[in-house]
BAFI-3210 file (N, C-alpha, C; in Angstrom, 3 decimals, decimal comma, padded with zeros to 6 digits):
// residues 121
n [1|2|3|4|5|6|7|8|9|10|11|12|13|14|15|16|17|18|19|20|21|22|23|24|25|26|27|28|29|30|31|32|33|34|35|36|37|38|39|40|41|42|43|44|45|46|47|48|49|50|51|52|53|54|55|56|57|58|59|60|61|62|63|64|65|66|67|68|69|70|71|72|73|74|75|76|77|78|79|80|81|82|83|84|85|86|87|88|89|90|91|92|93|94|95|96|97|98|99|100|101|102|103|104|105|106|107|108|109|110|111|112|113|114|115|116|117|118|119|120|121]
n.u [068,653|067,631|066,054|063,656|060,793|059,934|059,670|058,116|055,600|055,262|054,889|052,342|050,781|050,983|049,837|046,735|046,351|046,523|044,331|041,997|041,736|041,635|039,432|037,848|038,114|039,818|038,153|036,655|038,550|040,895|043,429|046,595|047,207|049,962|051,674|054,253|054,267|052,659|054,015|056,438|055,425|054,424|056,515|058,136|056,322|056,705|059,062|059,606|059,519|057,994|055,352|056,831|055,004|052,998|055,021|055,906|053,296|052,806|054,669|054,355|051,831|052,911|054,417|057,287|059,920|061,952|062,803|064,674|064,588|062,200|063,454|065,051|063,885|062,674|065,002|065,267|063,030|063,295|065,671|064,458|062,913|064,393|065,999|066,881|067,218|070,015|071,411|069,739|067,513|063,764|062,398|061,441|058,890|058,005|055,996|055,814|054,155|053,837|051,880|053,208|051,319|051,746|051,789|053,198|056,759|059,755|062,329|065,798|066,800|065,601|064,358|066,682|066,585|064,162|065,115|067,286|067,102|064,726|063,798|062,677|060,905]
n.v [015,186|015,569|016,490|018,248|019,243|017,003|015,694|017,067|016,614|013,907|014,203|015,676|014,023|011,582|012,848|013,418|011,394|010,227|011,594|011,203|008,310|009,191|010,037|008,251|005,246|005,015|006,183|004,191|002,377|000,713|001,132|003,158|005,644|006,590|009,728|008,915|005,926|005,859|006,675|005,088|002,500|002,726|003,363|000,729|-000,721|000,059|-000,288|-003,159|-006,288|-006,807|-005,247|-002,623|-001,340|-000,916|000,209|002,602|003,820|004,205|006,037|008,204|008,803|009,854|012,038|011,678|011,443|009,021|005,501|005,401|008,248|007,904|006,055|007,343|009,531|007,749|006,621|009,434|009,722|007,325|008,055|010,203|009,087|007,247|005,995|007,596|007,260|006,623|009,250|010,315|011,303|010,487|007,276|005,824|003,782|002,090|000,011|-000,775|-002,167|-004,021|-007,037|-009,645|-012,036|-015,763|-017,039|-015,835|-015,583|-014,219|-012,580|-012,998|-010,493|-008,883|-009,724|-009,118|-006,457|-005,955|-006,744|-005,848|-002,897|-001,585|-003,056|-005,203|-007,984]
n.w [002,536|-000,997|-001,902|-000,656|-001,124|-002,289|000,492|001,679|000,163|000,727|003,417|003,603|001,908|003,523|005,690|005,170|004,897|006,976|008,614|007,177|008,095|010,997|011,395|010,303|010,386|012,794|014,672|015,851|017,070|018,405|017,486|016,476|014,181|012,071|010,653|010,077|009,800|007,989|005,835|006,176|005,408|002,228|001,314|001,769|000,608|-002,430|-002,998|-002,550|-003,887|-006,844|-009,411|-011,307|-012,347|-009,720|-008,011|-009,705|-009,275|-006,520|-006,045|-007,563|-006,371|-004,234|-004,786|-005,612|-006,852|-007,219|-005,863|-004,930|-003,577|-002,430|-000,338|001,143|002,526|004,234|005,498|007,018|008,786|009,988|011,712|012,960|014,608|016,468|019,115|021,943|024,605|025,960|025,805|027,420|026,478|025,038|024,574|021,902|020,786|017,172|014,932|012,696|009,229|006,702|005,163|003,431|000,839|001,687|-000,533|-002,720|-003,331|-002,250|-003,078|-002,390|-002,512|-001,931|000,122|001,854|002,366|003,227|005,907|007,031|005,778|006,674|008,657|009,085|009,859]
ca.u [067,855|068,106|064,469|062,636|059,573|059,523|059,445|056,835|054,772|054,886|053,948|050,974|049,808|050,733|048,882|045,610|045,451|045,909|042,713|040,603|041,936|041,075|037,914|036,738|038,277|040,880|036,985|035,835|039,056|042,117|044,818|046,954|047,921|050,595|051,646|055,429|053,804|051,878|054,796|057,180|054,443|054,491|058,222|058,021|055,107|057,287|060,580|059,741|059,145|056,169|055,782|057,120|053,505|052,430|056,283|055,130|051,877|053,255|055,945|053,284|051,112|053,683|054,970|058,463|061,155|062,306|062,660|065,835|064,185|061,390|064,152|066,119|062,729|062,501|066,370|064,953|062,039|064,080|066,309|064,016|062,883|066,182|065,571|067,679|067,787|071,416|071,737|068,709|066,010|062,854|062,469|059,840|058,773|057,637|055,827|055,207|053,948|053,144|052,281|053,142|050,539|052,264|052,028|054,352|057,394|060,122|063,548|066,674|067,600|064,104|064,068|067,602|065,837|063,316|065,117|068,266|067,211|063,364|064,427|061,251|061,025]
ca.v [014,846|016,841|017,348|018,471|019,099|015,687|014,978|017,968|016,554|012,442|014,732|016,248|012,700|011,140|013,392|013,693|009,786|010,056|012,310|010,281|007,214|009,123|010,466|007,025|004,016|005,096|006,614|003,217|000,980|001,234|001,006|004,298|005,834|008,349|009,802|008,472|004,691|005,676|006,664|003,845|001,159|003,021|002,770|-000,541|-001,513|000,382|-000,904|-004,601|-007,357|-006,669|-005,053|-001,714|-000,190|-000,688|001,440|003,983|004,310|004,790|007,324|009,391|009,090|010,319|013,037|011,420|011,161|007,850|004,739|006,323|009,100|007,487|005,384|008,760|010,491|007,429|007,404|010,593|009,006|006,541|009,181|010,755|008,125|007,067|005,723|008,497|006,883|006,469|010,138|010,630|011,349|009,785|005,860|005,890|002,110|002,311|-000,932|-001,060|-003,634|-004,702|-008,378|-010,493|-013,465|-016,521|-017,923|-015,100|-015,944|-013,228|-012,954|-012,967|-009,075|-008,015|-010,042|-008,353|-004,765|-005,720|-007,161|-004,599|-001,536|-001,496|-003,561|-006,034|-009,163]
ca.w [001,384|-002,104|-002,491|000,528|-001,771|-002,331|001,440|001,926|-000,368|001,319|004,153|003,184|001,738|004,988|006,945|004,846|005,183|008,493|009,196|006,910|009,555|012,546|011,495|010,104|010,825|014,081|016,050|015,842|016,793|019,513|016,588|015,948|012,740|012,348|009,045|009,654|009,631|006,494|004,210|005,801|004,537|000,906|000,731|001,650|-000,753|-003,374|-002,688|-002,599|-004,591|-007,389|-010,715|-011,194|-012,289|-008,282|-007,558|-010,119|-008,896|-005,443|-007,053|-008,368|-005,497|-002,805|-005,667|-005,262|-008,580|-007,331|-005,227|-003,812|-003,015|-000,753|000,615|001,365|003,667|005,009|006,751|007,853|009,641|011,295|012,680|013,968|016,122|017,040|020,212|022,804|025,722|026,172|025,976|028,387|025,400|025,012|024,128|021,072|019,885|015,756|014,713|010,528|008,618|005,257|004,716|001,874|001,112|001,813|-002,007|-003,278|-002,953|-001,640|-003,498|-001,422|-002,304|-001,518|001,954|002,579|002,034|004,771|007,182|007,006|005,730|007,025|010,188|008,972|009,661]
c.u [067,868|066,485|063,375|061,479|058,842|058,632|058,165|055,962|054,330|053,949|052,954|049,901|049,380|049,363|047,009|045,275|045,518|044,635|041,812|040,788|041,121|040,040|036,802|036,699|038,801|039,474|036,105|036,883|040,041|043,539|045,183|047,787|048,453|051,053|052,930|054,784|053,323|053,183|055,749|056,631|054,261|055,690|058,476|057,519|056,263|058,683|060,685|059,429|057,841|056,542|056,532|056,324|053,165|053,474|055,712|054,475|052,331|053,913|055,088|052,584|051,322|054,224|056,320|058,494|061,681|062,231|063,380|065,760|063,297|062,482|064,990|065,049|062,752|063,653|065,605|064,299|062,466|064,918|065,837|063,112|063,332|065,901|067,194|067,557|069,012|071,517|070,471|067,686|064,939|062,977|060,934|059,859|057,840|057,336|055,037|054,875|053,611|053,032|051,896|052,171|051,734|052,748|053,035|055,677|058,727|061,727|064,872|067,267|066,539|064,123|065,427|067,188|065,346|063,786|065,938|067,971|065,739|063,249|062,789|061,242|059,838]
c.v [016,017|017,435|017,364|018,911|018,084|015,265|015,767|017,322|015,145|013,117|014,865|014,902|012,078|011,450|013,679|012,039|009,367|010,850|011,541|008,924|007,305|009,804|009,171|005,824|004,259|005,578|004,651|002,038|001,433|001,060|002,545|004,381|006,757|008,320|009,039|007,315|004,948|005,450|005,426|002,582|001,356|003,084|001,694|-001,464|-001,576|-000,189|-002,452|-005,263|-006,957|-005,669|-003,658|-000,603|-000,121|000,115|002,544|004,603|004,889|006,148|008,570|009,743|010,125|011,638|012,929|011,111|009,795|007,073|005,223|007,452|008,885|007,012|006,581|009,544|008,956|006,832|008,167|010,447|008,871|006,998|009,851|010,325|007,406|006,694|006,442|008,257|006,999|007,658|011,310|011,804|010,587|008,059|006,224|004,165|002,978|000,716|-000,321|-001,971|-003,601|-006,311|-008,768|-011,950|-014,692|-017,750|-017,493|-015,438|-014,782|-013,805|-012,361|-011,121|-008,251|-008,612|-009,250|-006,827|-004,689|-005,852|-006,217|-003,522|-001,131|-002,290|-004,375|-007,728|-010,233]
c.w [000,417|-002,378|-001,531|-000,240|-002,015|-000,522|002,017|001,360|-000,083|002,710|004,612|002,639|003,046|006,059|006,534|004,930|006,277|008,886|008,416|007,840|010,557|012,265|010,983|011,340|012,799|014,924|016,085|016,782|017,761|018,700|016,255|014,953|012,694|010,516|008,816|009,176|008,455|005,354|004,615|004,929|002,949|000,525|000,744|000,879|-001,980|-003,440|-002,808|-003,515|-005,843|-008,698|-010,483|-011,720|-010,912|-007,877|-008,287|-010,029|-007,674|-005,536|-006,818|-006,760|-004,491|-003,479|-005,446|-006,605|-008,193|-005,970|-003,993|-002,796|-001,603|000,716|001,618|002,905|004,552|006,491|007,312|009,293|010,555|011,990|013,128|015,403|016,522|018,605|020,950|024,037|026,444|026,102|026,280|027,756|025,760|024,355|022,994|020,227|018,378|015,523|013,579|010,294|007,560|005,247|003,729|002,061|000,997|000,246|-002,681|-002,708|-003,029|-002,442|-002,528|-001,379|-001,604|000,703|002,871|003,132|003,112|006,095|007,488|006,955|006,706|008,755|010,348|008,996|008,511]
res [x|x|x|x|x|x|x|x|x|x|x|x|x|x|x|x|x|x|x|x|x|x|x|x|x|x|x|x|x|x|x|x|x|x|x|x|x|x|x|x|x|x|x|x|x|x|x|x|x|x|x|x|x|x|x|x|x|x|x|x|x|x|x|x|x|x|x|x|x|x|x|x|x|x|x|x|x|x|x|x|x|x|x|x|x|x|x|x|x|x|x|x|x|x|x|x|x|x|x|x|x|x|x|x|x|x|x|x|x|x|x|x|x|x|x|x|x|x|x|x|x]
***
């Protein structure tokens, strides 16, 4: 990735919305929140279907220069939990989600995005 500042700085979001999680919601509930899960679900938001003020907003939020860019940390991600089994590593399961309301209706490049690149059904 060309701009590890960028990815420092999804980071640092990540991880400050994970402690407001586990100091609110996560002491109350048996669901876990990690910071990877945070920024995949904001690349995902940003990346899909919807205007391109809710991407910008994201943009800004995460202090990322572009779409490409999120998409870029979030390769990273997914290589790093690469499931290493086969070369007698750890097995790590990753379950994301965003859901779309059922009225919106999902355009064929956007459903490719999820199911291919995001591995979403």
């Amino acid at each position: 990735m060309e701009d590890k500042g960028a990815m420092k700085k999804q980071n640092e979001v990540a991880m400050i919305l994970s402690w407001h999680l586990f100091s609110t919601v996560a002491k109350h509930s048996n669901n876990v929140f990690s910071p990877a899960s945070i920024t995949a679900v904001f690349t995902m938001m940003a990346s899909g279907p919807g205007s391109s003020l809710i991407s910008d907003q994201i943009l800004s939020f995460l202090g990322s220069s572009s779409i490409d860019e999120l998409n870029s940390v979030f390769r990273v991600i997914t290589t790093v939990f690469a499931d290493g089994s086969n070369i007698g590593g750890p097995t790590i399961k990753v379950a994301n989600g965003a859901w779309i309301d059922q009225s919106f209706s999902i355009d064929s490049s956007s459903k490719n995005l999820f199911e291919n690149f995001f591995k979403a059904d």
